[in-house]
FITIBA-384875 format. One record per residue (C-alpha): x, y, z. Coordinates in steps of 0.02 Angstrom, whole numbers, plus 50000, padded with zeros to 5 digits. Example, Ala and Ser with C-alpha at 12.3 -4.5 7.8 and 13.67 -1.06 7.14 Angstrom:
! residues 2
506154977550390
506844994750357
! end
This chain:
! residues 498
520585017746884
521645019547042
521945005547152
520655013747294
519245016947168
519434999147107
519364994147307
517785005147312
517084998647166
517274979247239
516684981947415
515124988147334
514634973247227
514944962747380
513774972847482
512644971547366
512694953147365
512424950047540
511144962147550
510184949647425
510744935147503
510164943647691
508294948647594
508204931647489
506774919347560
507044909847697
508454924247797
507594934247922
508624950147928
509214956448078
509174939048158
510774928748228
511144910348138
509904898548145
510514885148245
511554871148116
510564854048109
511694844147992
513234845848101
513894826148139
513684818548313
515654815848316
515934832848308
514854838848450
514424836948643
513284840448760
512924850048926
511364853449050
510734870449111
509004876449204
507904886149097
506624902349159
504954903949084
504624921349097
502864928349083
501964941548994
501574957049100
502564955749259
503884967549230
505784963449206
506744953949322
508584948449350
509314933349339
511304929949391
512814924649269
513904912149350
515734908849312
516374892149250
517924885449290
518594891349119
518384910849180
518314910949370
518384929449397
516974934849279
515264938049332
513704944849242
511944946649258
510534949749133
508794959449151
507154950949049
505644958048994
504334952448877
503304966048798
501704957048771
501314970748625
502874967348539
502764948748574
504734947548588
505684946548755
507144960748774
508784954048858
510234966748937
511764958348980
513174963949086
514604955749122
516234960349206
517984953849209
518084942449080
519994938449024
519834940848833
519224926048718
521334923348660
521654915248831
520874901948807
521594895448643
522334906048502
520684899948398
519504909648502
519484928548473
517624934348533
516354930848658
514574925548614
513034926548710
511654910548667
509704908248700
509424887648762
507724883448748
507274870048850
507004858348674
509044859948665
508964873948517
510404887048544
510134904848470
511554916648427
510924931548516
512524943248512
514464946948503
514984954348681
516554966048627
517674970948783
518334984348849
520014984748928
519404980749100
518764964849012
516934973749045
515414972648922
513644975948880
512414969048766
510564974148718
509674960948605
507814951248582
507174935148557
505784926948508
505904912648650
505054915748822
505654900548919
507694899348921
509354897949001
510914913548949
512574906148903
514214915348840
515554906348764
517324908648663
517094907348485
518124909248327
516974922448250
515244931648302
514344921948167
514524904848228
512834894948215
513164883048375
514184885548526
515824879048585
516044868948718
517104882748801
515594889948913
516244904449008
514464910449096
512984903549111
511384910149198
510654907149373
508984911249434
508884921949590
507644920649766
506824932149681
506834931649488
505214930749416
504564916549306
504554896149331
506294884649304
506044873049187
507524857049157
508614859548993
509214839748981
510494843648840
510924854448726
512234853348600
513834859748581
515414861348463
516904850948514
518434862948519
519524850348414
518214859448260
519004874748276
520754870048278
522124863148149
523664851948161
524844861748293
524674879148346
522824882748321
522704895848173
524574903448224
523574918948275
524404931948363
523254950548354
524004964448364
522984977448461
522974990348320
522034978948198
520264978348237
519784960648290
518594958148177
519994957248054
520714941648136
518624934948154
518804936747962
520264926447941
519694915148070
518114912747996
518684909547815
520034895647893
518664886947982
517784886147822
518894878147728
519554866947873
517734859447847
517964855847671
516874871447609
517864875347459
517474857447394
515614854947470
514904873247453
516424882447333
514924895047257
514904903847435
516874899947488
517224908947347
516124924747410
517184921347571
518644922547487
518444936347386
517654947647542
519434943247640
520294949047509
519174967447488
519304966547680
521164963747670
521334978047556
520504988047653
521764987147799
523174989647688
522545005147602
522115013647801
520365016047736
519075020647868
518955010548013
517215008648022
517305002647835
518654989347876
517444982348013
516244980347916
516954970847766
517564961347910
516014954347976
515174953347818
516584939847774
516384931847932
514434929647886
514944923547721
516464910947777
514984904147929
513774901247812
514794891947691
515404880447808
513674877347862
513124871447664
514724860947678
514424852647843
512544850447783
512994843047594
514284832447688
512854825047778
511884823047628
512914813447577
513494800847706
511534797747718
511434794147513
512964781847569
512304770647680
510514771247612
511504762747471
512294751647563
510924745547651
509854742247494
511174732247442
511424722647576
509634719147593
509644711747423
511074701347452
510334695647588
508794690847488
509764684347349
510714671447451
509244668747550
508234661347384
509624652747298
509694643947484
507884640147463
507924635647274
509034620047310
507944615947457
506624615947318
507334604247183
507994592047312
506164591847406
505344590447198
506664573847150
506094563847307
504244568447275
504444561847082
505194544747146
503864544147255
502674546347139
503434534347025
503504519447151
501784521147179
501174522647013
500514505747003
499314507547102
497824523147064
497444525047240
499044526047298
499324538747156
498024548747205
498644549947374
500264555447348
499474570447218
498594575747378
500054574247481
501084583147370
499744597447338
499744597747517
501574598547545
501854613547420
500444625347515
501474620847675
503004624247610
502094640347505
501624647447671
503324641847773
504094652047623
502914668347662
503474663847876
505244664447818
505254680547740
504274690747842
505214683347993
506934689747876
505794706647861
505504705948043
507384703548072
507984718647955
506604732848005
507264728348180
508974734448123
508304751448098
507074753148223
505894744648331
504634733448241
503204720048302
502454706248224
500374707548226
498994703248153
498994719048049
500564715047978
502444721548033
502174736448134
503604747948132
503714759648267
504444777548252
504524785648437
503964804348453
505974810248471
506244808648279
505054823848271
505234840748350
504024843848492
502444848448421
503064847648232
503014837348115
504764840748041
505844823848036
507424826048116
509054818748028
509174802948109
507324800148085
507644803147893
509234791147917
508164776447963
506864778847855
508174780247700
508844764547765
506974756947780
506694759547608
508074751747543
507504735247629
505654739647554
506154742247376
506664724047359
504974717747376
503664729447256
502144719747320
502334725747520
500794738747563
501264751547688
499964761247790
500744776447897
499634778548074
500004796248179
499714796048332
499714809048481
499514808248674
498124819648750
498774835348778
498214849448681
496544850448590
495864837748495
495864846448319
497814852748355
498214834448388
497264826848233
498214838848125
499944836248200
499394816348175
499014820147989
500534829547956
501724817548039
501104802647958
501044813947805
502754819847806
503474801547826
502724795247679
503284809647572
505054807347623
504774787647577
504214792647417
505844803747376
506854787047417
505864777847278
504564770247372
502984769447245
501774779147317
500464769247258
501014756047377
500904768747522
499514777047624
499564790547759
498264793047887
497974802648058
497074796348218
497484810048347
497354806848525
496324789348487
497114770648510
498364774348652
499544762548675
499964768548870
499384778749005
499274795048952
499264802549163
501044799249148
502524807549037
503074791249004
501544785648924
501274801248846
502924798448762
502314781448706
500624785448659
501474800348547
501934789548363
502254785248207
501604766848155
502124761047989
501044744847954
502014732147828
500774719847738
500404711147576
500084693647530
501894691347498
502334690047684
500754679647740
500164680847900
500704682848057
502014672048132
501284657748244
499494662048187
498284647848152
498104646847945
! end
């Protein structure tokens, strides 16, 4: 077999395995990256924009593309419609005198064009390729009908969150059509994550290789920079191999349109392995300090009833010589039986005080928590959950990891999970979302070894607000997660009457 059949024979296969990887559940084909949620906070930033809502039936309408201080010359603009039959919105960008991507850093080799909802999610919407007048064009849908249009300078088209090198972003006009709506933050990649030791990739493109080559390379380098042949080596290793077919490809002069493609297709592949790696990484810092907070916590506890052990046997020797000098006498005997009955339910209950005070103490560590009459309410604000979901986001699943490694030390705690909503929406939406919520905390307790037997999950909708819900601020408060700590092994509350 000659050396180009064997080439032939390769970039087949590897078609053929991203075409199942591109129809496998979970990938929508045809659609850009989903947006990366397991990315650390160290590695990111953060910017503000104004969003459009758009609405159903008015026509298109313009909105402007303003330069940053990166790009000062460029300009743009973009047309939106929504067709209500197809129920996506169409986008047309056009921009004009952008300086290419290289400019800004050797690193960056393509420009791409986001979606910001006004929740912070960024959508990868596009690649704009220029011409030589550093002019472009870009036709593409989204699902979203209220959003803000940025383009920055990436690495490679298939990037799943945007750098922090924003070129354009979008401007309503007098007379664009549709309602502006704040974006607070949205997050983006620091550029420091897309560059090595020195000169940043040592990239210098020729302008008779195609520039998705260079994407390619860039792409796999990335990748591994992010530890993806040790986190997620089953797809580097698809990366790898496509650079190589890719690489081949150039060498051999085979069709251009051919070379392109095994191009992108490794940049896909190189993206979406650094994405499992940044994601196991994650993983596994969260497995890390669940760990170390369990043990803590039982150090803590350990010390705590050694501590209270000697306070014990000290308190018992001066009872027995009590006891003893007033043994010759049965009254006074009796008396110092009921003292010393007395004494021990005192010190019983001070015991039950102490801990859940030490409880009160540790759930405060991980997030807010109130002493009642119900027992130790832990409070879970509505941020740990996507609006209107009931997905926990990653730092909600942090502290609850590091709540149940406190729990697990004491089997006998009860916990009952309350949802709670404010008053928007219907009441039947809101009792579900309540339900789900409540539902999807204790389900993630239960994978950290809580005993589910111990737990219980309920949903109470818009009922027992906690604020006002006229305002967004009580709204926000009134919108919950209660997780009620009780048992008889933490007594009542602190300060009550017995």
């Amino acid at each position: 077999m000659t050396s180009l059949h064997k080439l032939i024979v390769v970039t087949i296969l590897l078609c053929c395995l991203y075409f199942a990887f591109l129809t496998s559940p979970g990938v929508a084909q045809g659609q850009p990256p989903q947006q990366d949620q397991a990315i650390p906070a160290s590695a990111l930033t953060t910017k503000s924009v104004q969003a459009v809502g758009y609405e159903v039936g008015t026509g298109s309408t313009k909105v402007d593309l303003k330069a940053t201080e990166l790009v000062p010359t460029a300009s743009g603009e973009a047309r939106v419609e929504i067709k209500s039959k197809a129920g996506r919105t169409n986008v047309e960008v056009s921009v004009k005198n952008l300086t290419p991507p290289s400019t800004l850093g050797t690193e960056f080799l393509t420009y791409v064009v986001w979606v910001v909802t006004p929740e912070g999610r960024t959508g990868n919407t596009g690649e704009l390729l220029l011409n030589k007048n550093g002019d472009s064009k870009l036709s593409a849908t989204t699902p979203a009908q209220t959003f803000s249009l940025i383009v920055t300078a990436e690495p490679y088209f298939a990037v799943r969150v945007p750098s922090e090198m924003v070129v354009l972003q979008s401007q309503a006009r007098k007379d664009t059509k549709g309602k502006i709506f704040p974006v607070s933050e949205y997050k983006l990649m620091k550029r420091a994550q897309y560059q090595k030791m020195g000169n940043p990739l040592a990239l210098t493109p020729d302008p008779n290789i195609p520039i998705e080559i260079y994407e390619a390379r860039n792409a796999v380098e990335v990748a591994k920079s992010h530890g993806a042949d040790k986190y997620a080596p089953e797809v580097f290793s698809k990366a790898e191999a496509s650079l190589q077919v890719t690489e081949n490809s150039l060498a051999s002069k085979a069709d251009k349109n051919t070379v392109i493609a095994n191009a992108r297709q490794t940049a896909q592949f190189a993206e979406d392995a650094r994405a499992l790696s940044v994601q196991r990484q994650e993983e596994e810092r969260i497995l890390h300090e669940r760990e170390a907070a369990a043990a803590k916590a039982k150090a803590e506890a350990e010390a705590k009833a050694a501590e209270e052990a000697a306070l014990a046997k000290q308190k018992a020797d001066a009872e027995a010589a009590e006891a003893k000098r007033k043994a010759d006498a049965e009254i006074a005997a009796q008396e110092a039986a009921r003292k010393q009955a007395e004494e021990q339910r005192m010190a019983a209950e001070r015991e039950k005080q102490q801990l859940r005070a030490r409880l009160l103490e540790q759930f405060n560590r991980v997030l807010p928590t109130t002493d009642t009459d119900r027992g130790l309410v832990v409070n879970m604000g509505d941020v740990l959950f996507d609006t209107g979901k009931s997905d926990l986001r990653s730092e909600a699943q942090l502290a609850l990891a590091k709540l149940s490694g406190i729990v697990l030390n004491y089997p006998s705690l009860r916990l009952a999970i309350e949802g709670y909503t404010d008053s928007t929406g219907t009441a039947e939406f809101n009792q579900t979302l309540s339900e789900n919520r409540a539902n999807a905390v204790r389900d993630f307790l239960v994978t950290q070894g809580v005993d589910a037997s111990t737990l219980s999950a309920h949903g109470f909708g818009m009922n027992n607000p906690v604020a006002d819900n006229s305002t967004a601020q009580g709204r926000q408060k009134n919108r919950r997660v209660e997780i009620v700590v009780s048992g008889e092994v933490i007594g009542t509350r602190i300060g009550a009457a017995n």
